[in-house]
C-alpha positions, -999 to 999 in steps of 0.1 A, spaced: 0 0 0 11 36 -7 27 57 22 4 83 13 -26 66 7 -35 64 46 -26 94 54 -47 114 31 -77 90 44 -71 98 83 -63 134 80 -90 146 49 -127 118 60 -144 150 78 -143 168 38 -167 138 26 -195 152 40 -193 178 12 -193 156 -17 -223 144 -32 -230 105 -28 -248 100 -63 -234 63 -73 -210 56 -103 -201 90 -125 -181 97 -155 -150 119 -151 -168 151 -172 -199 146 -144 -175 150 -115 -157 179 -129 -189 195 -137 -199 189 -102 -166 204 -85 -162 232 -111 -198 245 -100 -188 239 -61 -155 260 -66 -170 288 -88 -199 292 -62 -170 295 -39 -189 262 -20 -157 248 -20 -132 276 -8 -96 289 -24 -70 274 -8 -92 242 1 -80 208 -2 -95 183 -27 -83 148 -20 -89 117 -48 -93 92 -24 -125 111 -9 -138 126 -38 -134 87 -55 -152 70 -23 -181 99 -27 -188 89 -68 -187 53 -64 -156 54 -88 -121 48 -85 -97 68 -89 -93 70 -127 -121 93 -132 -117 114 -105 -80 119 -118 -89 131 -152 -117 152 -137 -87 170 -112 -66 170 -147 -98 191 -165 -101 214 -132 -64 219 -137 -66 228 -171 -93 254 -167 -73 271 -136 -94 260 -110 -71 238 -94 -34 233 -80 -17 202 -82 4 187 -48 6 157 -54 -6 126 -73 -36 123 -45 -42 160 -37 -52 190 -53 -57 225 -39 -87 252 -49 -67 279 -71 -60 310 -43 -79 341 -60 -55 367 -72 -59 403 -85 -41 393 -117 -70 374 -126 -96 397 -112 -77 423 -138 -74 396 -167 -115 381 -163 -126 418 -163 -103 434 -190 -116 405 -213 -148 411 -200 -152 441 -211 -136 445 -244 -150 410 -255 -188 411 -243 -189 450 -259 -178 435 -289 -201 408 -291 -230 431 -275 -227 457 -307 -228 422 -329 -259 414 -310 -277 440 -306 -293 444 -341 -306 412 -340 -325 409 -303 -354 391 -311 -387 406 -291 -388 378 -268 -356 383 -255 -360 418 -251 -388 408 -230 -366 385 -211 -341 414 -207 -367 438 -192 -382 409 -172 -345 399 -156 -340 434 -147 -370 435 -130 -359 402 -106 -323 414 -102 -334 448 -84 -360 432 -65 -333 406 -53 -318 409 -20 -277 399 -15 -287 373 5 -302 356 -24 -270 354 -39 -276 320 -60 -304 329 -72 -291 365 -82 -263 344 -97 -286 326 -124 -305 356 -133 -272 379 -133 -253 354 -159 -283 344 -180 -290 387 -182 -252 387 -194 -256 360 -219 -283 372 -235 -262 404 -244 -240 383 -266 -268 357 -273 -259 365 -315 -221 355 -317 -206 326 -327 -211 293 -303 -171 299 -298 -170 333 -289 -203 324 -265 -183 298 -249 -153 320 -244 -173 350 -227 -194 323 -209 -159 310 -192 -146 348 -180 -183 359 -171 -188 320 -148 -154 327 -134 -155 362 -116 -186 349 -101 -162 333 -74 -145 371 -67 -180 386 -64 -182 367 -29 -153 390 -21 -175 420 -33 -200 411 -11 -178 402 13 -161 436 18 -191 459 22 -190 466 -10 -224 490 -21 -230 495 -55 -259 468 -59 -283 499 -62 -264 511 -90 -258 480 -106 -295 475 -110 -295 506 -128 -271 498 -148 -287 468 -157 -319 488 -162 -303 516 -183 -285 487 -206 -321 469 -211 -330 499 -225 -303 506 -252 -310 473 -264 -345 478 -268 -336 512 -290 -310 496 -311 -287 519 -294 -254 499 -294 -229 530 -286 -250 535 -255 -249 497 -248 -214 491 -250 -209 525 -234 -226 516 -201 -219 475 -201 -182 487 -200 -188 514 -172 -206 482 -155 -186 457 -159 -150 481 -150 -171 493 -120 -172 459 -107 -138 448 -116 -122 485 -101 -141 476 -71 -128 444 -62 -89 457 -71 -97 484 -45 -111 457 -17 -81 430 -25 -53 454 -28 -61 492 -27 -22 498 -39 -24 480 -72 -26 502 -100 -53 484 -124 -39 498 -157 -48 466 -180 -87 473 -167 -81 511 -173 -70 503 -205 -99 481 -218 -123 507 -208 -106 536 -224 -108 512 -255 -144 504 -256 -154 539 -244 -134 558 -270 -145 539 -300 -180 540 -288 -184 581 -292 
């Protein structure tokens, strides 16, 4: 038997309790399963995921669970130790700077594609999810979650299925920083629903300077916010930049 094998048993059983028990699963179901849990922030940065326990939890061995660890790996989402232990990627300001920069010059882009070609049902939708967000409290965080993101994607509903994939990845990963937002007292849900409200509305006019315009001041807002709470000495000049970019060419 492996050295390590019985201690990563002993020292990691209490973390079982936080893995589903739902029988034999393919590798791609128990990624999907931890990359919601880490993105939700369910499963903390800096938190320990061990093979053995997550294997034990699926009903697997563990094969799948390793090439599930090797796809979290891939996407960022986790640190390898060893060959039985991973650790929950630490959040950093680089990314917060790197998700939002892309953010915003990306999801302007593809909002001036999409724009034109809002059908009336999901301008409807748009108005309709406004509605929800602003009544939501920040308690309701999950659910504010699933209205916030499906708000966002249909802003770029009209690109390419790669390009939607793409801006679906940055928007699904700040989602673990805005904890942090919350976290540190942050207060700019108000205008954030006006924001929200005020984008709606270009869309309904066909007004895609306006809509880039103000999705850009939205989306730097949140990302100038969260450099501010993590590090309030870091000079976010790659965020600065990507809203000077969108901003200017959309006078």
């Amino acid at each position: 038997m492996n050295p390590h094998e019985g201690v990563e048993d002993s020292t990691d059983l209490i973390d079982e309790l936080s893995f589903p028990s739902i029988g034999r699963a393919t590798p791609e179901l128990i990624y999907e399963t931890l990359r919601a849990q880490i993105l939700s922030a369910e499963k903390e940065p800096g938190s320990t995921l061990a093979q053995s326990i997550v294997a034990r939890s699926y009903g697997v061995s563990r094969g799948p669970v390793r090439e599930a660890f090797r796809m979290l790996q891939r996407e960022g989402l986790i640190e390898s130790e060893t060959n039985f232990r991973a650790t929950v990627t630490p959040l950093s300001i680089e990314e917060v700077e790197h998700l939002y920069a892309m953010r915003i010059v990306n999801e302007c882009m593809a909002l001036s594609v999409s724009i034109p070609q809002l059908s009336p049902s999901e301008l409807d939708e748009l108005d309709a999810l406004v509605v929800r967000l602003n009544r939501m409290q920040v308690l309701e965080i999950a659910e504010w979650e699933t209205c916030h993101q499906r708000f966002h994607g249909l802003l770029f509903a009209h690109v390419s299925d790669r390009t939607r994939s793409e801006l679906a990845h940055w928007a699904e990963h700040t989602e673990r920083y805005r904890r942090v937002y919350i976290q540190g007292g942050a207060t700019g849900w108000a205008l954030g629903a006006t924001e929200h409200a005020q984008i709606a509305l270009a869309c309904r006019n066909s007004d895609a300077a306006a809509g880039t315009r103000i999705l850009a001041q939205h989306l730097a807002r949140a990302g100038l916010t969260l450099v501010a709470i993590m590090d309030p000495s870091h000079k976010p000049d790659l965020l600065r930049a990507a809203l000077n970019q969108v901003t200017i060419e959309s006078r």
